[in-house]
N, C-alpha and C positions, 0 to 999 in steps of 0.2 A: 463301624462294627457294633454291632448288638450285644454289648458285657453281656446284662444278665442272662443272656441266653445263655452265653457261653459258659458264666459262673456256674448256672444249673446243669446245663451241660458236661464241666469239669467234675462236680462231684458227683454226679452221677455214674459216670466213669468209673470213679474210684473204687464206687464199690458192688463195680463187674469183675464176676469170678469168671476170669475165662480159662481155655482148655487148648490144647495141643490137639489139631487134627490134621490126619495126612503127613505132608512133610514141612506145611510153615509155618512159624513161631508165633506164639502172643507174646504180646507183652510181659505176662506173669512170668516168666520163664526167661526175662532178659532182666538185666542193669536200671534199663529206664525204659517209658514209655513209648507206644507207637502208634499212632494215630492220625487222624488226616480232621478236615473241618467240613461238613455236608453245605448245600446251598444254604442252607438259614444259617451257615454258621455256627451249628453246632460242634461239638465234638464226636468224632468215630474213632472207637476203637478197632486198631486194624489189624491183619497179620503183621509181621515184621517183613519188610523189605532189605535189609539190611542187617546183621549179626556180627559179634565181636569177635575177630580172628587173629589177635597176637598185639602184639606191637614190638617196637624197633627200638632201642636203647645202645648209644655210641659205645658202651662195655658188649653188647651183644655183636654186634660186627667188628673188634679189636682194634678199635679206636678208646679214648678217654671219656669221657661224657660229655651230653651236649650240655650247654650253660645258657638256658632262658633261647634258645633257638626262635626265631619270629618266622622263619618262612618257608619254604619247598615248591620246589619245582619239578616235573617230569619232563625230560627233553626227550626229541623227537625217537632218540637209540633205547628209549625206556631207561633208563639210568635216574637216579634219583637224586638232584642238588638241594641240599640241607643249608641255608644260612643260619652257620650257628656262633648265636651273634657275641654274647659274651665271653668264648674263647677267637673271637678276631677271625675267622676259618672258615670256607667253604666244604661241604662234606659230601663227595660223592660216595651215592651206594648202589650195589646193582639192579637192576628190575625187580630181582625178586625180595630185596632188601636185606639179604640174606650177608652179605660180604660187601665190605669196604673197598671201594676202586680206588680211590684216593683221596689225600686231604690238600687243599690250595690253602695256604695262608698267606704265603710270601711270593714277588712275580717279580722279574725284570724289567726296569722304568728306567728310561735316562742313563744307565750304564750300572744303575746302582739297585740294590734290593729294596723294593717296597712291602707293604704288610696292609693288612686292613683295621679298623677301626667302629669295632660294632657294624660290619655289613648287616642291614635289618634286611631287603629285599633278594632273592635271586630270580631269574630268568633266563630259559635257553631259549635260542630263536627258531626258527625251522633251518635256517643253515647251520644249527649246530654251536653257535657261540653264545657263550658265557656272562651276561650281563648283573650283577654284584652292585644295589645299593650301599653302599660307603658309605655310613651314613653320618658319622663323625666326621669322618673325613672331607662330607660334601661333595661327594661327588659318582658315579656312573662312569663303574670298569668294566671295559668292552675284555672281554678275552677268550682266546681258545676253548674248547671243552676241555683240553689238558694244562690249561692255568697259565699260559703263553698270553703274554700284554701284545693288545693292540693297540689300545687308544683309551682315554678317558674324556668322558662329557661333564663338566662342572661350568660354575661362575654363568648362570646364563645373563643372555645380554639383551635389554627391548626396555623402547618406554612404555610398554604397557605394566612392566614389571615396577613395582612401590618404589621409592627411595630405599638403598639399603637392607633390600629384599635381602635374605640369607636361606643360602640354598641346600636344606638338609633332606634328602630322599631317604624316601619312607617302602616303596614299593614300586615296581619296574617291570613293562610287558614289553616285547617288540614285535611288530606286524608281520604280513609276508612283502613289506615293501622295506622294511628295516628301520620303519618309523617307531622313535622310543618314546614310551606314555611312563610320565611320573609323576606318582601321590608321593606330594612333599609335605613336611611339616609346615603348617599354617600357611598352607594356599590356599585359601578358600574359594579363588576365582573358578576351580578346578582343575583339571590335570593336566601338566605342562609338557608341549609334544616339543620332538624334536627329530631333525632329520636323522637320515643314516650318516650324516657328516659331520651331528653333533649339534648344529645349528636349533638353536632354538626357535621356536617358531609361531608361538602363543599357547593358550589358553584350550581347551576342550572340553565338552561337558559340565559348563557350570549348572550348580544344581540353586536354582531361584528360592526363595524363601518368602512365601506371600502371607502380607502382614494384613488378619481380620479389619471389617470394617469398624469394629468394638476395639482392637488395638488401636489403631488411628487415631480414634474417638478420645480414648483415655489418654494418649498421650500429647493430645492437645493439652488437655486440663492439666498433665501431674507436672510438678513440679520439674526444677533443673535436676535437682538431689534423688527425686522419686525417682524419671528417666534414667539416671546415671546408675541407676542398685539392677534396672530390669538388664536382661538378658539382651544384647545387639541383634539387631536383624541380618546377620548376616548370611551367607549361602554355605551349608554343610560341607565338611571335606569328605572327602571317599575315603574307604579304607581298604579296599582290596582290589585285586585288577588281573582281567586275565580278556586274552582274544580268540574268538574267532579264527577259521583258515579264509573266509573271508574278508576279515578284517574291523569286523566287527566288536568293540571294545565292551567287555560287561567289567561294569563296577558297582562295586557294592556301599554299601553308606547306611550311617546310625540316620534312622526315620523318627521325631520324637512322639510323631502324630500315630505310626505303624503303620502305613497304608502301604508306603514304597520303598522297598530298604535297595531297591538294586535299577541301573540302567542299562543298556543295552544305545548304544552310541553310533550310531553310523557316520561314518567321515567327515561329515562336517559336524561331527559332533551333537548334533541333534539326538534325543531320546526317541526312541522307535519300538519299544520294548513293549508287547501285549498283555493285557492286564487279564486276560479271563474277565470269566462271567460277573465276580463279584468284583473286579476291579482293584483287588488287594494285593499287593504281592509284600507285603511285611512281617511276614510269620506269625508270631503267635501273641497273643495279650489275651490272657486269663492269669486265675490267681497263683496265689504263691504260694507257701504254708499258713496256715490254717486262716485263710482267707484274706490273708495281705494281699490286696495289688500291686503287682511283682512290673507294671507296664508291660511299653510292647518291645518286639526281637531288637536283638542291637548285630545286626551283621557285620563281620570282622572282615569276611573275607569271599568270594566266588572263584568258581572253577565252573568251564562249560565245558561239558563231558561228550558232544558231538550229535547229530540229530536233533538240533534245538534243545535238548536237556542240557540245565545248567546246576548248580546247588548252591547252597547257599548255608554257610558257619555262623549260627548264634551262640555271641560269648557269653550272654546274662544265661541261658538255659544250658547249654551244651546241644542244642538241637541242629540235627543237618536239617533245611529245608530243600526240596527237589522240586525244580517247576519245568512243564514242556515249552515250548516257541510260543505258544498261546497264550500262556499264563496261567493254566488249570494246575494245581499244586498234587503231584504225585503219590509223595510220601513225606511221612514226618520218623526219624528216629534219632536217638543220641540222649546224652543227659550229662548233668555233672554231678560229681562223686567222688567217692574213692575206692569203689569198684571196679574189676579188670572189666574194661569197656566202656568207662566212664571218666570223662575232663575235669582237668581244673580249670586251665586258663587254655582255653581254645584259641589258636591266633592265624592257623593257615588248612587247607582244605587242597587236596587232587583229585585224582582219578588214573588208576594204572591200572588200564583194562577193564576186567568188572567189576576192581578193589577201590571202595573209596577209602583214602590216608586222608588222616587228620594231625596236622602238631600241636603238642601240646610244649606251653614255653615253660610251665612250672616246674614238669613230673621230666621234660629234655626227656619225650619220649613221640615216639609216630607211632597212633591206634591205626589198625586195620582194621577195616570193614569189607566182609566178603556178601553178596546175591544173595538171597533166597531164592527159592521156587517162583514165590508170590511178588520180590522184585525184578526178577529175571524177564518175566511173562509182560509186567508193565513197562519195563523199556523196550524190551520186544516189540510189541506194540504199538510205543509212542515212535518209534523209529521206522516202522513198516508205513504207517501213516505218513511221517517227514517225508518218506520216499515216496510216497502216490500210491503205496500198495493196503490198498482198504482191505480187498480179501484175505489176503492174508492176518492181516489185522485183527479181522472178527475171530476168528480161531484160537488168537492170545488171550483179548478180553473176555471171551466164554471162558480162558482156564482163570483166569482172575475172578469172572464169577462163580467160578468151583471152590475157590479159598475163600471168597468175601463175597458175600450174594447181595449186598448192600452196597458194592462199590457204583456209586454215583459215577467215577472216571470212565469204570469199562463198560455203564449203559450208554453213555455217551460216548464213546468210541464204538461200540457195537452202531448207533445210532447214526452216526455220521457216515458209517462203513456202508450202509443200506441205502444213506439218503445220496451218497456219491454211484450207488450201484443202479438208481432209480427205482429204489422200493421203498416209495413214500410211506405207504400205508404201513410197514414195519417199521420205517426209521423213527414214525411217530409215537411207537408205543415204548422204544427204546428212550429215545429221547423223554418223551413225558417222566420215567423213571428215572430218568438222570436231571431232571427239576432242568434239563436246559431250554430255556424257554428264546432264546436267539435260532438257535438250529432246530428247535420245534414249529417257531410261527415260519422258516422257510421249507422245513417237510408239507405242514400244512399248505402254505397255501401253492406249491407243486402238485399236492395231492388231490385240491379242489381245482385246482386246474387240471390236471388229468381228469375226474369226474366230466367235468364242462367238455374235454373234448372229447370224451366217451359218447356221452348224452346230447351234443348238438348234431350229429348226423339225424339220430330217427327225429328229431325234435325238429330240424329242418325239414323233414319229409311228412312230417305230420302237419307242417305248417301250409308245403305244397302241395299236399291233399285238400286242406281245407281251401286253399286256393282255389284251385281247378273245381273243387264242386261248387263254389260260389257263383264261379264262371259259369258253369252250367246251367245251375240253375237261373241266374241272370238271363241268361242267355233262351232258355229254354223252354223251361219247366212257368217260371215266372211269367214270362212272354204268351205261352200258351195259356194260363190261368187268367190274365190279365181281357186275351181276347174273350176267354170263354164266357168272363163277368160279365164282359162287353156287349158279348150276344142275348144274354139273361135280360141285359138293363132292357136291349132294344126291344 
């Protein structure tokens, strides 16, 4: 990444006075800022995509209060499960989060009453069950959506596993095959799957850590003493986890470098996730107050919100980051503070419908966040496109050019809509505005291919005219002047 761009960038920003036009928001007019990053990586100030619309506090639905809450899930009935962790308890709310459905603290095990012990993780499946990180307790409870014990998954068992390994879960998704992914305390191998049976069954998604050739180097030289004070080369744990209806696992993880806070995992665990044009998917690293470098996003957590849009929770800013299947980054909003609409300790992320929820474990409260105009139009969009439907597509990103005439996203989506429709010559001038230079060098050279098969017809015919008079006159004209020399000479 290019800092000083971005530093001149960032203050420059700061002191744009913008204005309220139409119906979507600037920044001036919210909590925190909203902005996205251009091809050079600069900063743009943008509409707001996203606005602060309440939030949810366990006295507000007639329950007690939540106590440092780590996580939420949406199940498939829209119901909302809260693990809230420091009162031991599971907290259902309804869709609209409005009223309390129930609270699970205690379940039938063995004949006798069980309880939880700081659940940090929850999860519902697509069949509707109940999966509850234990995480003092060690262990993954299976249960009803109405708090009915099935079964418990703990103690796993493999020599792939350390000596002595100790199995404390941290956070918990399960597939459409009823396969369970858990980010556990100090597993750095990656996240540990396990059947619908419980059966453990390795490892997934280790995240590699590659050491400079100038690391190497020095640590030939340093010392026993020097090695032992540096940082281990180990592989990063993940921190959040959510899936796909296909099956596809995204997890999220602290990046120290910022490039890649998040994967995208296909079944055998392999990364598969599109990076966009620049190649970055780690949110943000610009400054901090008054010109401290603040580094780069530290991702807590992901939620994939369906049509290849996913998001992504930064705890060090309070910013959500939004990215499409490609990689191309959406929209930037959120902040921390102590303003209505604004975090302290950000630790988990949804999506219920067009609301994105956030928990916060400090304030044991859930922000809401409702659409704009100007994010409505962009998921629109990036969703018409998931589907194959480019036409439609251009229609959204012209009204995103009506809010933001500089949105880089919707030339290139306009752009790719033309180049899929075989209107090279427009898709190039779109694209050139969208600095995307992948999908410009392949309009271009459609485009000069079209030219060439325009122009080789008469250019063929022009070539067989020159033929045939050559022929003639060879034949003819040549032959005749040749005798006539002939008769001169004589």
């Amino acid at each position: 990444m290019n800092i000083m761009k971005r530093l001149a960038a960032f203050f420059m920003a700061a002191t744009v006075i913008t204005i309220s036009v139409g119906t979507h928001v600037y920044a001036e007019e919210l909590p925190y800022d909203t902005y996205t990053y251009t091809y050079w990586e600069d900063i743009a100030i943008t509409p707001a995509a996203y606005v602060p619309n309440g939030s949810v506090i366990g006295l507000s639905v007639g329950t007690t209060s939540f106590a440092e809450p780590q996580d939420l899930c949406v199940a498939p009935d829209g119901l909302v499960y809260v693990a809230d962790t420091k009162n031991n308890r599971i907290v259902v709310l309804s869709a609209d989060m409005k009223a309390l459905v129930r609270v699970i603290d205690s379940f039938e095990h063995d004949g006798s009453s069980d309880t939880f012990n700081a659940p940090y993780g929850v999860c519902v499946s697509e069949k509707n069950q109940l999966y509850v990180a234990d995480s003092n307790n060690k262990r993954i409870v299976v249960m009803t959506s109405e708090g009915e014990f099935i079964k418990i998954i703990d103690n796993p068992q493999s020599e792939i596993l350390e000596e002595g390994f100790d199995f404390v879960p941290l956070k918990v998704t399960v597939d459409y095959a009823d396969r369970v992914y858990v980010i556990a305390k100090n597993a750095f191998e990656g996240i540990l799957v396990f059947e619908s049976t419980g059966d453990f069954t390795g490892y997934f998604g280790t995240i590699d850590v590659k050491i400079t050739a100038w690391e190497k180097f020095w640590r030939r030289l340093a010392s026993k003493e020097e090695r032992s004070k540096q940082l281990l080369f180990i592989p990063t744990e993940f921190t959040g986890i959510d899936v796909d209806s296909d099956g596809f696992v995204y997890a999220s993880n602290i990046d120290s470098d910022g490039i890649q806070g998040v994967r995208r995992l296909n079944p055998r665990g392999e990364d598969v996730i599109q990076k966009g044009e620049n190649e970055n998917l780690g949110g943000d690293l610009v400054v901090g107050m008054f010109g401290t470098y603040a580094g780069p996003s530290e991702f807590t957590d992901v939620v994939y919100r369906g049509k290849g849009i996913y998001s992504l929770l930064d705890r060090k800013r309070g910013r959500i980051f939004t990215y499409d299947k490609e990689g191309n980054l959406l929209y930037i909003f959120g902040g921390l503070g102590s303003q209505e609409g604004t975090f302290n300790t950000p630790v988990a992320i949804e999506a219920v419908g067009d609301t994105i929820i956030v928990l916060d474990a400090y304030s044991g409260a859930i922000l809401k966040f409702s659409e704009t105009q100007y994010g409505s139009l962009i998921n629109d969009a990036v969703g018409l496109r998931y589907d194959g439907d480019e036409t439609e597509a251009i229609e959204k990103w012209q009204g995103v050019l009506k809010l933001n005439e500089n949105n880089e996203l919707a030339n290139s989506g306009i752009g790719k809509a033309y180049l899929t429709a075989g209107d090279n010559k427009t898709a190039m001038k779109y694209l050139k505005l969208a600095m995307n230079r992948k999908y410009y060098s392949i309009a271009w050279r459609r485009y000069r291919n079209e030219l060439m098969a325009k122009s080789i017809g008469p250019a063929l015919t022009i070539v067989g005219i020159v033929i045939v008079l050559t022929f003639v006159y060879k034949k003819f004209f040549r032959k005749g002047f040749v005798k006539k020399e002939g008769g001169l000479a004589r």
